[in-house]
SEDRENRO-255112 format. One record per residue (C-alpha): residue in one letter; x, z, y. Coordinates in steps of 0.02 Angstrom, whole numbers, plus 50000, padded with zeros to 5 digits. Example, Ala and Ser with C-alpha at 12.3 -4.5 7.8 and 13.67 -1.06 7.14 Angstrom:
2
+-----+-------+-------+-------+
| res |    xx |    zz |    yy |
+-----+-------+-------+-------+
|   A | 50615 | 50390 | 49775 |
|   S | 50684 | 50357 | 49947 |
+-----+-------+-------+-------+
***
This chain:
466
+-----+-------+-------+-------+
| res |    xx |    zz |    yy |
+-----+-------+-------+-------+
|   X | 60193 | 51603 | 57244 |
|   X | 60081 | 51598 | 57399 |
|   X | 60113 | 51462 | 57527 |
|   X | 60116 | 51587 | 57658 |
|   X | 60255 | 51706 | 57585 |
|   X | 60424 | 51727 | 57645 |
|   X | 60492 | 51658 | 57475 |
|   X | 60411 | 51491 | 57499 |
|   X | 60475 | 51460 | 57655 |
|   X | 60654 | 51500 | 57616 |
|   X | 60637 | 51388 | 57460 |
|   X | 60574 | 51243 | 57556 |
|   X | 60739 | 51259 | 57688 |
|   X | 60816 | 51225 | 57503 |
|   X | 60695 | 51095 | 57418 |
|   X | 60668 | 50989 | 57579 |
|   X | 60825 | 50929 | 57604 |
|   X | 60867 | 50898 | 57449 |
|   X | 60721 | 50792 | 57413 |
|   X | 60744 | 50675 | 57549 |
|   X | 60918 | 50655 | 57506 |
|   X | 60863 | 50572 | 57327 |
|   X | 60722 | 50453 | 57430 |
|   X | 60854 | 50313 | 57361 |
|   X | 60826 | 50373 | 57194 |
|   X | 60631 | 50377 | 57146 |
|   X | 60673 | 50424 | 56972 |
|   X | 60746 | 50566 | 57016 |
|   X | 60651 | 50620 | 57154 |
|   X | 60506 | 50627 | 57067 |
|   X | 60586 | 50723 | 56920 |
|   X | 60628 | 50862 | 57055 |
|   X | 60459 | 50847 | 57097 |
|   X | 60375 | 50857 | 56934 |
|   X | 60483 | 50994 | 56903 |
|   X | 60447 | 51081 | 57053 |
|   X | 60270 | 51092 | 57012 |
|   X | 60280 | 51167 | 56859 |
|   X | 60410 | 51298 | 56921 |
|   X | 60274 | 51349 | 57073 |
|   X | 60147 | 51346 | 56923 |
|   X | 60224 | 51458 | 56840 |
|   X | 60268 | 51592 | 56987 |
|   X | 60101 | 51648 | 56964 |
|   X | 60115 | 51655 | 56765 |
|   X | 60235 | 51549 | 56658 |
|   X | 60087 | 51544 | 56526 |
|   X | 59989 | 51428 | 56665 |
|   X | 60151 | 51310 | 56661 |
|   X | 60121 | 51289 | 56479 |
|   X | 59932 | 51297 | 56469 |
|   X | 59958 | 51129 | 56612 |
|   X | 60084 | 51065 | 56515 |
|   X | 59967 | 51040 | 56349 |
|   X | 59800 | 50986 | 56450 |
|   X | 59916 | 50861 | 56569 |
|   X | 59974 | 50786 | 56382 |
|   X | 59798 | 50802 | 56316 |
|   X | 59727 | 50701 | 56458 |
|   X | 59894 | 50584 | 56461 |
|   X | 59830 | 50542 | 56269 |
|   X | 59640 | 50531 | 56317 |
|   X | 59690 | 50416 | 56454 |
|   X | 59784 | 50290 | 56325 |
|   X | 59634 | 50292 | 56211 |
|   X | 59508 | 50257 | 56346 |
|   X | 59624 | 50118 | 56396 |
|   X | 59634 | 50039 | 56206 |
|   X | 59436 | 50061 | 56203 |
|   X | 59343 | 50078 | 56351 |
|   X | 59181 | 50005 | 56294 |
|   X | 59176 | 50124 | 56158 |
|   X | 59060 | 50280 | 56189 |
|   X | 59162 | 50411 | 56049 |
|   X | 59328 | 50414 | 56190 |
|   X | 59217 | 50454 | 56344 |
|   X | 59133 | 50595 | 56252 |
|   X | 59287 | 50670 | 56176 |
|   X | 59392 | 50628 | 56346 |
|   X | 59242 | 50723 | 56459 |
|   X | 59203 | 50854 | 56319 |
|   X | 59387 | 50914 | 56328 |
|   X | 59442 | 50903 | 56504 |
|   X | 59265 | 51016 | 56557 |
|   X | 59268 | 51105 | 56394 |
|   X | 59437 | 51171 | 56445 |
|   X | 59371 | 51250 | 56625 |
|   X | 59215 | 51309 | 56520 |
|   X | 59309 | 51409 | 56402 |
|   X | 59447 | 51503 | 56544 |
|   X | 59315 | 51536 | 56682 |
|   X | 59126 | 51517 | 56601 |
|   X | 59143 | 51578 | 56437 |
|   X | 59124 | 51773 | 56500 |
|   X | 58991 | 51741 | 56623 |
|   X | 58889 | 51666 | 56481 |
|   X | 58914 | 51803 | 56365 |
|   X | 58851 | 51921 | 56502 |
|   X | 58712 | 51816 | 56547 |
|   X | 58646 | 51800 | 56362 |
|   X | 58682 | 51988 | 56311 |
|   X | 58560 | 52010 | 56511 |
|   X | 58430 | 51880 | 56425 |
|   X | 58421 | 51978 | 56227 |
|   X | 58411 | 52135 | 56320 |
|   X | 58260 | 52106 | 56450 |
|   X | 58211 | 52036 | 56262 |
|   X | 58222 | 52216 | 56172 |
|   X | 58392 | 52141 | 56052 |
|   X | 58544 | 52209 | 56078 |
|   X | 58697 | 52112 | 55988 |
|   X | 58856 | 52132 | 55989 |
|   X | 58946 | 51985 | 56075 |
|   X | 59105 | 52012 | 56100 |
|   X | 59198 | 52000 | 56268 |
|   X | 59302 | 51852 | 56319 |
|   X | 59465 | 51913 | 56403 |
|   X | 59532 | 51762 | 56454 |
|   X | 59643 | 51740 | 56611 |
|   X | 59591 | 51559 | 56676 |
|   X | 59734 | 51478 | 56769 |
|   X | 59721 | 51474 | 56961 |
|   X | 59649 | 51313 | 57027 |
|   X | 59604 | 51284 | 56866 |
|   X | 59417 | 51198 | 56933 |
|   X | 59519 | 51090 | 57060 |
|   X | 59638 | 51029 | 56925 |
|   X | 59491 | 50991 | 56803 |
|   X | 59418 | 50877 | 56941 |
|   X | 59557 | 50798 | 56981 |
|   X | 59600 | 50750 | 56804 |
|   X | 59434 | 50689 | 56781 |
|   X | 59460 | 50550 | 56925 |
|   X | 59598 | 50482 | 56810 |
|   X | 59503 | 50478 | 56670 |
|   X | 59359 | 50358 | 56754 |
|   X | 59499 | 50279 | 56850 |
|   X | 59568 | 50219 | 56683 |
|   X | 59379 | 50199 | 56588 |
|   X | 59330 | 50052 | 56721 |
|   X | 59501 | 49986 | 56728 |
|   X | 59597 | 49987 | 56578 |
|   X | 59754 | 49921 | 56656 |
|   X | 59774 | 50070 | 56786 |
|   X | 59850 | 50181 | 56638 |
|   X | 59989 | 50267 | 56677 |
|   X | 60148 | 50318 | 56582 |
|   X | 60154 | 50488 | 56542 |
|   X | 60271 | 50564 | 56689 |
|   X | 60166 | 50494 | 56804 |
|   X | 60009 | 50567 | 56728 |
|   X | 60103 | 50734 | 56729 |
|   X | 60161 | 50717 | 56910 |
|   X | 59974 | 50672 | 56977 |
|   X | 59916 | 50825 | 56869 |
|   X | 60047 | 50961 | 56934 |
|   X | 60069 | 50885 | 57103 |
|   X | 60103 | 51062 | 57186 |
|   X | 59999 | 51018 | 57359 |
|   X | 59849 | 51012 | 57288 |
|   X | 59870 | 51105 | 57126 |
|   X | 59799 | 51288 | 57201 |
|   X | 59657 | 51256 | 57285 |
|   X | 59640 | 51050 | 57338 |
|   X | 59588 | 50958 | 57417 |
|   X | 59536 | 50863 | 57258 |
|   X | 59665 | 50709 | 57248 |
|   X | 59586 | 50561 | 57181 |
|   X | 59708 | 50477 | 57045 |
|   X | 59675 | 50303 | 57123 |
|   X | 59710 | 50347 | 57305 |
|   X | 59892 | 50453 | 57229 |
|   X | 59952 | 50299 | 57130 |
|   X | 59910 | 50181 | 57255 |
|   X | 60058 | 50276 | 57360 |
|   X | 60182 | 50288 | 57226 |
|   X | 60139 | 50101 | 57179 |
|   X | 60166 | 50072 | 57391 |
|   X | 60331 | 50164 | 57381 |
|   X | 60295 | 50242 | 57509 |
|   X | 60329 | 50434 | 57455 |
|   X | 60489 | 50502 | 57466 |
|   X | 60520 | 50499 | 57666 |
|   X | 60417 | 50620 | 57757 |
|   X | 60274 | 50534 | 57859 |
|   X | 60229 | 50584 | 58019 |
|   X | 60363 | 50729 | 58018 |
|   X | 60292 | 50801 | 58195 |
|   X | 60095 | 50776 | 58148 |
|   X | 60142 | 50880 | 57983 |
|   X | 60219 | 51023 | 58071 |
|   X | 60105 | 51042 | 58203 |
|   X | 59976 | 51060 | 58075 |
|   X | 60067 | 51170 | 57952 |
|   X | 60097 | 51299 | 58102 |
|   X | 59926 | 51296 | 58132 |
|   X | 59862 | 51305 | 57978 |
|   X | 59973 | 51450 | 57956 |
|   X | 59919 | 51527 | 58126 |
|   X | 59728 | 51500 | 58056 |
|   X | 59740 | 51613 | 57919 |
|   X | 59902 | 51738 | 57938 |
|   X | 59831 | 51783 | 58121 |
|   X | 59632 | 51741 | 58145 |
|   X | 59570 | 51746 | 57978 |
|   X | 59664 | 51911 | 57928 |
|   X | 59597 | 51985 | 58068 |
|   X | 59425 | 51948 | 58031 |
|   X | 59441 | 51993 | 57847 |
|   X | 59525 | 52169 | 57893 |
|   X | 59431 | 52215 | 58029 |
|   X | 59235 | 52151 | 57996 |
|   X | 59225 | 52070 | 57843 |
|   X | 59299 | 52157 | 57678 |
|   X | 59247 | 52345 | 57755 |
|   X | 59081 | 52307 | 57794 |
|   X | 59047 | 52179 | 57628 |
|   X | 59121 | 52331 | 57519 |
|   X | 59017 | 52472 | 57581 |
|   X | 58865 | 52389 | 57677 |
|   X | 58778 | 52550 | 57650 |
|   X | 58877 | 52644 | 57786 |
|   X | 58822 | 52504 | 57921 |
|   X | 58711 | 52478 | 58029 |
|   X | 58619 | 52310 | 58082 |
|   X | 58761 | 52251 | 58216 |
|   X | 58896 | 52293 | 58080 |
|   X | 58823 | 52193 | 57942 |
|   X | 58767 | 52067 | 58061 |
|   X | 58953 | 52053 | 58136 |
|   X | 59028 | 52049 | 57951 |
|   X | 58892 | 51884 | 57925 |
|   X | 58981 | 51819 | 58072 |
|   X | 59150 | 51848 | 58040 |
|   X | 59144 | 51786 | 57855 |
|   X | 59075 | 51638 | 57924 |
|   X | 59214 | 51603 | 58036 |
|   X | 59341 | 51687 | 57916 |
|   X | 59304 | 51545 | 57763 |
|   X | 59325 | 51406 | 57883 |
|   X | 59495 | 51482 | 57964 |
|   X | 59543 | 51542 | 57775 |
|   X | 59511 | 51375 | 57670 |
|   X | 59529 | 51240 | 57824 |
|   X | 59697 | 51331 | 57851 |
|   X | 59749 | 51326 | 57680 |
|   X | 59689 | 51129 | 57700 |
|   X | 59798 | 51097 | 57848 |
|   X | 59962 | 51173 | 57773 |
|   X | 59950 | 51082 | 57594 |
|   X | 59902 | 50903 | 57706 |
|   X | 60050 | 50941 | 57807 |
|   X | 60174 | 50992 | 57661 |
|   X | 60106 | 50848 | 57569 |
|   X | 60151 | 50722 | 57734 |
|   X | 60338 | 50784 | 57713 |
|   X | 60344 | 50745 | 57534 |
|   X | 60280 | 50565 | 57597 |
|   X | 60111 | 50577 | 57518 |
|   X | 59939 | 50568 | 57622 |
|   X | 59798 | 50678 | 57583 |
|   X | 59622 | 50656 | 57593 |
|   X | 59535 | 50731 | 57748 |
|   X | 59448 | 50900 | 57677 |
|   X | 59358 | 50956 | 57856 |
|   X | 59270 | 50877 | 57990 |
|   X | 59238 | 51020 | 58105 |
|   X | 59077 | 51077 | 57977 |
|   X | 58991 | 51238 | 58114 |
|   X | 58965 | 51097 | 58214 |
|   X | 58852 | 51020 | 58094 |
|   X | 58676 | 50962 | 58153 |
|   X | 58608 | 50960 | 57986 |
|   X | 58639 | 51025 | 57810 |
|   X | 58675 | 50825 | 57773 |
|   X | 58802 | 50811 | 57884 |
|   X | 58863 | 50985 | 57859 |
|   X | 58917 | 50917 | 57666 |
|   X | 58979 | 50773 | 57755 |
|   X | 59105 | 50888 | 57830 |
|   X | 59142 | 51043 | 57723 |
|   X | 59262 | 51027 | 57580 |
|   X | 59248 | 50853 | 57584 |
|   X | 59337 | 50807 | 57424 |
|   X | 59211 | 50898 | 57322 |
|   X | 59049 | 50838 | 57404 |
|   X | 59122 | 50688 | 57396 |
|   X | 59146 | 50682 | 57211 |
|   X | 58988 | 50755 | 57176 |
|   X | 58913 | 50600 | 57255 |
|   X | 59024 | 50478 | 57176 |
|   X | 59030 | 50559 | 57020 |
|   X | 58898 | 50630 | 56958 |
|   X | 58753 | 50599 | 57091 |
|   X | 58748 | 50418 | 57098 |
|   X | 58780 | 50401 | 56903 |
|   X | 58610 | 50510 | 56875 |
|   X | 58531 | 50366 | 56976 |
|   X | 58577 | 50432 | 57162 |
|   X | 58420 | 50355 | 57288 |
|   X | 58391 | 50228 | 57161 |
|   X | 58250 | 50307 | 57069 |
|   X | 58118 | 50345 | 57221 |
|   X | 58093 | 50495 | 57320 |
|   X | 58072 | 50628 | 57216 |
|   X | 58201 | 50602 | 57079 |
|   X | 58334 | 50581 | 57232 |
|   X | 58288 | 50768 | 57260 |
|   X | 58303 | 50814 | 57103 |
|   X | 58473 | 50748 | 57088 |
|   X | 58520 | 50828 | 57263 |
|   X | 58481 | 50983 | 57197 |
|   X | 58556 | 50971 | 57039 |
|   X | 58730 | 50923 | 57124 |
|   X | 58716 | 51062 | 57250 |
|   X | 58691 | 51198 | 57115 |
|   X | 58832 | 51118 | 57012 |
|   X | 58930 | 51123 | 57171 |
|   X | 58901 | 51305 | 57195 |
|   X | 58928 | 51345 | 56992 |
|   X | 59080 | 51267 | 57017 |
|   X | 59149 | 51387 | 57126 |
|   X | 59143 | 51523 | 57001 |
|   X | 59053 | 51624 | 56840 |
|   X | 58926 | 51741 | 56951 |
|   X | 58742 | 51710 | 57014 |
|   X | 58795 | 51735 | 57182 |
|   X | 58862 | 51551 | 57184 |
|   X | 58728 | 51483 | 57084 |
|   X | 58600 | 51564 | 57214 |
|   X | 58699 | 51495 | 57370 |
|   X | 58706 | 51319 | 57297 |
|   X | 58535 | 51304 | 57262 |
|   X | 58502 | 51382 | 57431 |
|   X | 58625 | 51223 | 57507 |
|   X | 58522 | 51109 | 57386 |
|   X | 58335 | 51161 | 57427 |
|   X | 58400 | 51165 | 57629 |
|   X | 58437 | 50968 | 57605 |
|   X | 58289 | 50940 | 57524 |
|   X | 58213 | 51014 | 57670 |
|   X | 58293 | 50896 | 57776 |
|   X | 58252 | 50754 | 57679 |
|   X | 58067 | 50791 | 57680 |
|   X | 58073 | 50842 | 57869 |
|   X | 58154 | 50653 | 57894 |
|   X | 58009 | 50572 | 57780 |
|   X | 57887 | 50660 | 57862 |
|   X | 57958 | 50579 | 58024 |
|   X | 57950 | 50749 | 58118 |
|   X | 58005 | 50754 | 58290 |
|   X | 58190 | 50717 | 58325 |
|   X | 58261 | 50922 | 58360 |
|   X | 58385 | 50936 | 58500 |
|   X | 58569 | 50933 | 58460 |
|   X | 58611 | 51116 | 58521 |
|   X | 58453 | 51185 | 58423 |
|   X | 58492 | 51082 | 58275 |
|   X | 58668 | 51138 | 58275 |
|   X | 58627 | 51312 | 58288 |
|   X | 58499 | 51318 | 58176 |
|   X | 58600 | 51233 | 58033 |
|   X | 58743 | 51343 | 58090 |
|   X | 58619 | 51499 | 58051 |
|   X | 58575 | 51449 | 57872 |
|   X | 58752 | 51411 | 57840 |
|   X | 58790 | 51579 | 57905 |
|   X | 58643 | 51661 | 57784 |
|   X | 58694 | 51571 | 57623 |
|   X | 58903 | 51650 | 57658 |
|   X | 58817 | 51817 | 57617 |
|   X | 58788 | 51773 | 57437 |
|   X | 58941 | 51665 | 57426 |
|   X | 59048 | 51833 | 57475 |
|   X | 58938 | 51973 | 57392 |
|   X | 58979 | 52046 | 57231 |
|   X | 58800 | 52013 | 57169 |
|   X | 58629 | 51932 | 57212 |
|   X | 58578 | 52099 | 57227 |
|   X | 58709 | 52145 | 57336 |
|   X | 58677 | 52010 | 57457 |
|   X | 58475 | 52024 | 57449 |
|   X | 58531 | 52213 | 57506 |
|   X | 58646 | 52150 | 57647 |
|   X | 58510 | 52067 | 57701 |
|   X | 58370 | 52164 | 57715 |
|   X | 58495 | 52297 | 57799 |
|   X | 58488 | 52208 | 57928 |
|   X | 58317 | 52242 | 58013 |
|   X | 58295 | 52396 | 57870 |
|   X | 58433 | 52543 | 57898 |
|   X | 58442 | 52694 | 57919 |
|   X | 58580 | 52689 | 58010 |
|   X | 58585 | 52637 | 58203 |
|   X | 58559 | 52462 | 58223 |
|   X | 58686 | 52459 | 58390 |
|   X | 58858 | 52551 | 58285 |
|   X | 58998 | 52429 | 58344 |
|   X | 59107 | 52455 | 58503 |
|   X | 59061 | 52344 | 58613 |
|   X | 59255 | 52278 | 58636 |
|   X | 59258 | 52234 | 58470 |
|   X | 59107 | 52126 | 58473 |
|   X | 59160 | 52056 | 58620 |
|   X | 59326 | 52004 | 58535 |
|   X | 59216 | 51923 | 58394 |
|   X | 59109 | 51822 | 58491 |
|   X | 59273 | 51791 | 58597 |
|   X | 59350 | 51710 | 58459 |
|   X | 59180 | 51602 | 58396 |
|   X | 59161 | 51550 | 58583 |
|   X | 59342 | 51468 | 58577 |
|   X | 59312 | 51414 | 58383 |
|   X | 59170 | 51317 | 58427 |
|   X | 59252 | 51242 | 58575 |
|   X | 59423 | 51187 | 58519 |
|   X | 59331 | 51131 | 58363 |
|   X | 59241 | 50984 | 58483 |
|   X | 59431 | 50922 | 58577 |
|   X | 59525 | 50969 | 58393 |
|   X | 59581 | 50778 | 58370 |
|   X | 59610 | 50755 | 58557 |
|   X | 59726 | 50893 | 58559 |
|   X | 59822 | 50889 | 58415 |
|   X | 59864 | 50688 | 58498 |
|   X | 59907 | 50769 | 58669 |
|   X | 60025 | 50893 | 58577 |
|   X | 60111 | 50785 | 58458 |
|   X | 60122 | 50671 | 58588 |
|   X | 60205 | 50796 | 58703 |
|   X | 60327 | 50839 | 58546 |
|   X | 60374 | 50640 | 58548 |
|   X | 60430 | 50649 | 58708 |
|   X | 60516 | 50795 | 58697 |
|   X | 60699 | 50816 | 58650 |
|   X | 60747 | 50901 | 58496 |
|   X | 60810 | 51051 | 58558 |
|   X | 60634 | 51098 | 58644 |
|   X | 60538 | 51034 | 58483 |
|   X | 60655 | 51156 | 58404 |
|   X | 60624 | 51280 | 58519 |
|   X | 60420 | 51273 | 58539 |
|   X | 60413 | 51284 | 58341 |
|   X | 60505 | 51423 | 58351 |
|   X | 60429 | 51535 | 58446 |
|   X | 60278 | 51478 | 58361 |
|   X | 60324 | 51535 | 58191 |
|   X | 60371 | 51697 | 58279 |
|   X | 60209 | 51727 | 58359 |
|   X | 60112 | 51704 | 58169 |
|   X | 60247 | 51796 | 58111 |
|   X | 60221 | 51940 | 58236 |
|   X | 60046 | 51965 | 58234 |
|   X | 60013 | 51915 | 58057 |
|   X | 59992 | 52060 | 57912 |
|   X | 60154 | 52153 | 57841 |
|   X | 60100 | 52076 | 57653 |
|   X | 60066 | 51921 | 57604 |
|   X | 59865 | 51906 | 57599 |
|   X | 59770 | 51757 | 57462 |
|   X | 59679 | 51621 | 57490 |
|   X | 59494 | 51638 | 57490 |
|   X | 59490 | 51468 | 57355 |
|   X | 59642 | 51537 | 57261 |
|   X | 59497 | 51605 | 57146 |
|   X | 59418 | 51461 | 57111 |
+-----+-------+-------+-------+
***
């Protein structure tokens, strides 16, 4: 069940109320919530419900054993061989088998592998992180194991089970040690950001995805230069709307369950290098590259040139993450060798760029890299690509309303995205002052407006796949 369907929202004008009736009862709130998550879970497929259940007991047991031996090395092998052996085997275990059967062929064998039809759950690389944070949590401190409904409620905590951001297990039990869940925090603050997370991706990004992106990436052949050019640009903009929108709904579902999420997005296009750019995109994961594996292969600790080999290796891993195809390997060892780049620009002490060509530039490569992130195929992207400047179609094939509409709405992206913070204080400060009856009303005619000019279905999320 999508976050953005009809049926969610009438069962949260159930759930809601009901949930903040039991805040005097944490037991029993939490059951609801526990149970909640596995219902959601298994909307999509009650097989995922049970495949969650077994790995949440699995890494519920791991965690105990780590906990009665953490200096030992046999738990920490077993504990990290299951919990990523388990994403290997539902989302990699195909894309190797293709890849070897690629490698025997260019070879001259031919065996006969046979095919891995396995549906891997959905979010099934966010849960694996986030279960792996509990795991460490409890390996360098053996008193921060949990009982087992609390493991289970961290693992199926419905926020973040889709698609993130990746919940550290530290940062949730620190708020259900604080007591603080079960009252929703910052009730106006969460709205305002659910509508407009909701606004994000029902209105703009649909648009983008319908009208540039998905006809142009599934038949680039029939474009010409301005088309394929415009679909670079509108996937661009269309992630960002798709994924940060997805980001601000979950934070603000999660703030009227009473539980505070980690910031995912720092306005990443406007970015004045690829450093900061992973300072700002999908936070949660850079970040637990870094902390995670990065600085445990030795981080900047081992001079110059092994720091770039571990920046690389994190950025690929980053982009294999993602998914089984090439196309993500390619685009995060594009994101790897482009800070590099940076790095070597900064120790050759080159001259300091100005911020608007920094920004652009940066904003360009990030653009370039989408192209394999959304194509089908390496090949499918190089293709894109050299389209470009190489068609034989007309370069100049797009209405010129239309492209003005595009670079309409990356004009105003851009913009808002610099007075984001400032505004969402002047609105939520307006809603404080407001009575109830206007708050009411505003929200209202909010929800109408997404509803109105948002599609007739209900469309995925962009990181449901992952």
């Amino acid at each position: 069940m999508s976050f953005v369907s009809p049926e969610f929202a009438w069962l949260c004008l159930l759930f809601f109320p009901l949930y903040w009736a039991l805040a005097a009862h944490p037991r029993a709130q939490r059951a609801l919530l526990l149970l909640s998550g596995y219902a959601l879970y298994a909307s999509w497929d009650w097989t995922f419900a049970v495949q969650l259940l077994a790995y949440s007991l699995g890494m519920a047991a791991l965690g105990v054993w780590l906990a009665r031996q953490p200096h030992q090395r046999l738990p920490w092998c077993v504990a990290l061989t299951l919990s990523i052996g388990c994403l290997a085997y539902f989302k990699y275990a195909e894309f190797l088998r293709t890849s070897l059967l690629a490698v025997f062929n260019g070879l001259g064998f031919h065996p006969a592998l046979p095919v891995w039809d396995v549906v891997a759950p959905v979010g099934i690389s966010f849960l694996t992180f986030q279960a792996i944070t509990y795991l460490v949590m409890v390996g360098r401190q053996p008193s921060a194991v949990r009982p087992l409904p609390q493991v289970l409620l961290f693992l199926c905590f419905w926020p973040t089970l889709f698609a993130g951001p990746i919940l550290r297990a530290e940062r949730f039990f620190a708020q259900l040690d604080a007591g603080t869940p079960g009252r929703p925090r910052e009730t106006l603050v969460a709205l305002y950001i659910i509508v407009l997370g909701a606004a994000q991706k029902l209105v703009f990004a649909t648009w983008l995805a319908d009208t540039w992106v998905d006809p142009v990436f599934k038949s680039p052949e029939q474009y010409g230069g301005l088309s394929l050019l415009a679909a670079m640009v509108g996937y661009t903009l269309q992630i960002m709307l798709d994924f940060g929108g997805y980001t601000l709904i979950v934070t603000g579902l999660a703030l009227l369950l009473g539980f505070e999420l980690p910031v995912n997005f720092r306005q990443p296009y406007l970015a004045r290098n690829l450093q900061d750019f992973w300072t700002r995109w999908h936070v949660s994961l850079s970040s637990f590259i870094r902390d995670y594996i990065y600085i445990p292969m030795g981080g900047n600790r081992l001079g110059f040139a092994r720091t770039q080999a571990n920046v690389l290796f994190g950025m690929v891993l980053s982009g294999v993450w993602h998914g089984p195809n090439w196309t993500f390997v390619v685009w995060g060892l594009l994101h790897g060798l482009g800070v590099v780049a940076v790095n070597l620009y900064k120790r050759a002490q080159g001259p300091a760029l100005p911020a608007w060509f920094s920004q652009t530039l940066t904003l360009l490569f990030v653009a370039l890299a989408w192209v394999f992130f959304r194509a089908e195929s390496v090949e499918a992207a190089c293709s894109m690509l050299y389209s470009v400047v190489a068609n034989e179609h007309a370069f100049w094939q797009v209405p010129p309303g239309a492209m003005l509409m595009l670079l309409a709405l990356v004009a105003v992206f851009l913009s808002l995205s610099r007075h984001a913070q400032a505004l969402q204080t002047r609105v939520v400060t307006w809603l404080q002052a407001s009575p109830a009856w206007a708050v009411g009303a505003v929200l209202s005619l909010c929800i109408f407006g997404v509803v109105a000019l948002g599609p007739s279905g209900v469309p995925g999320f962009i990181y449901y796949r992952f």
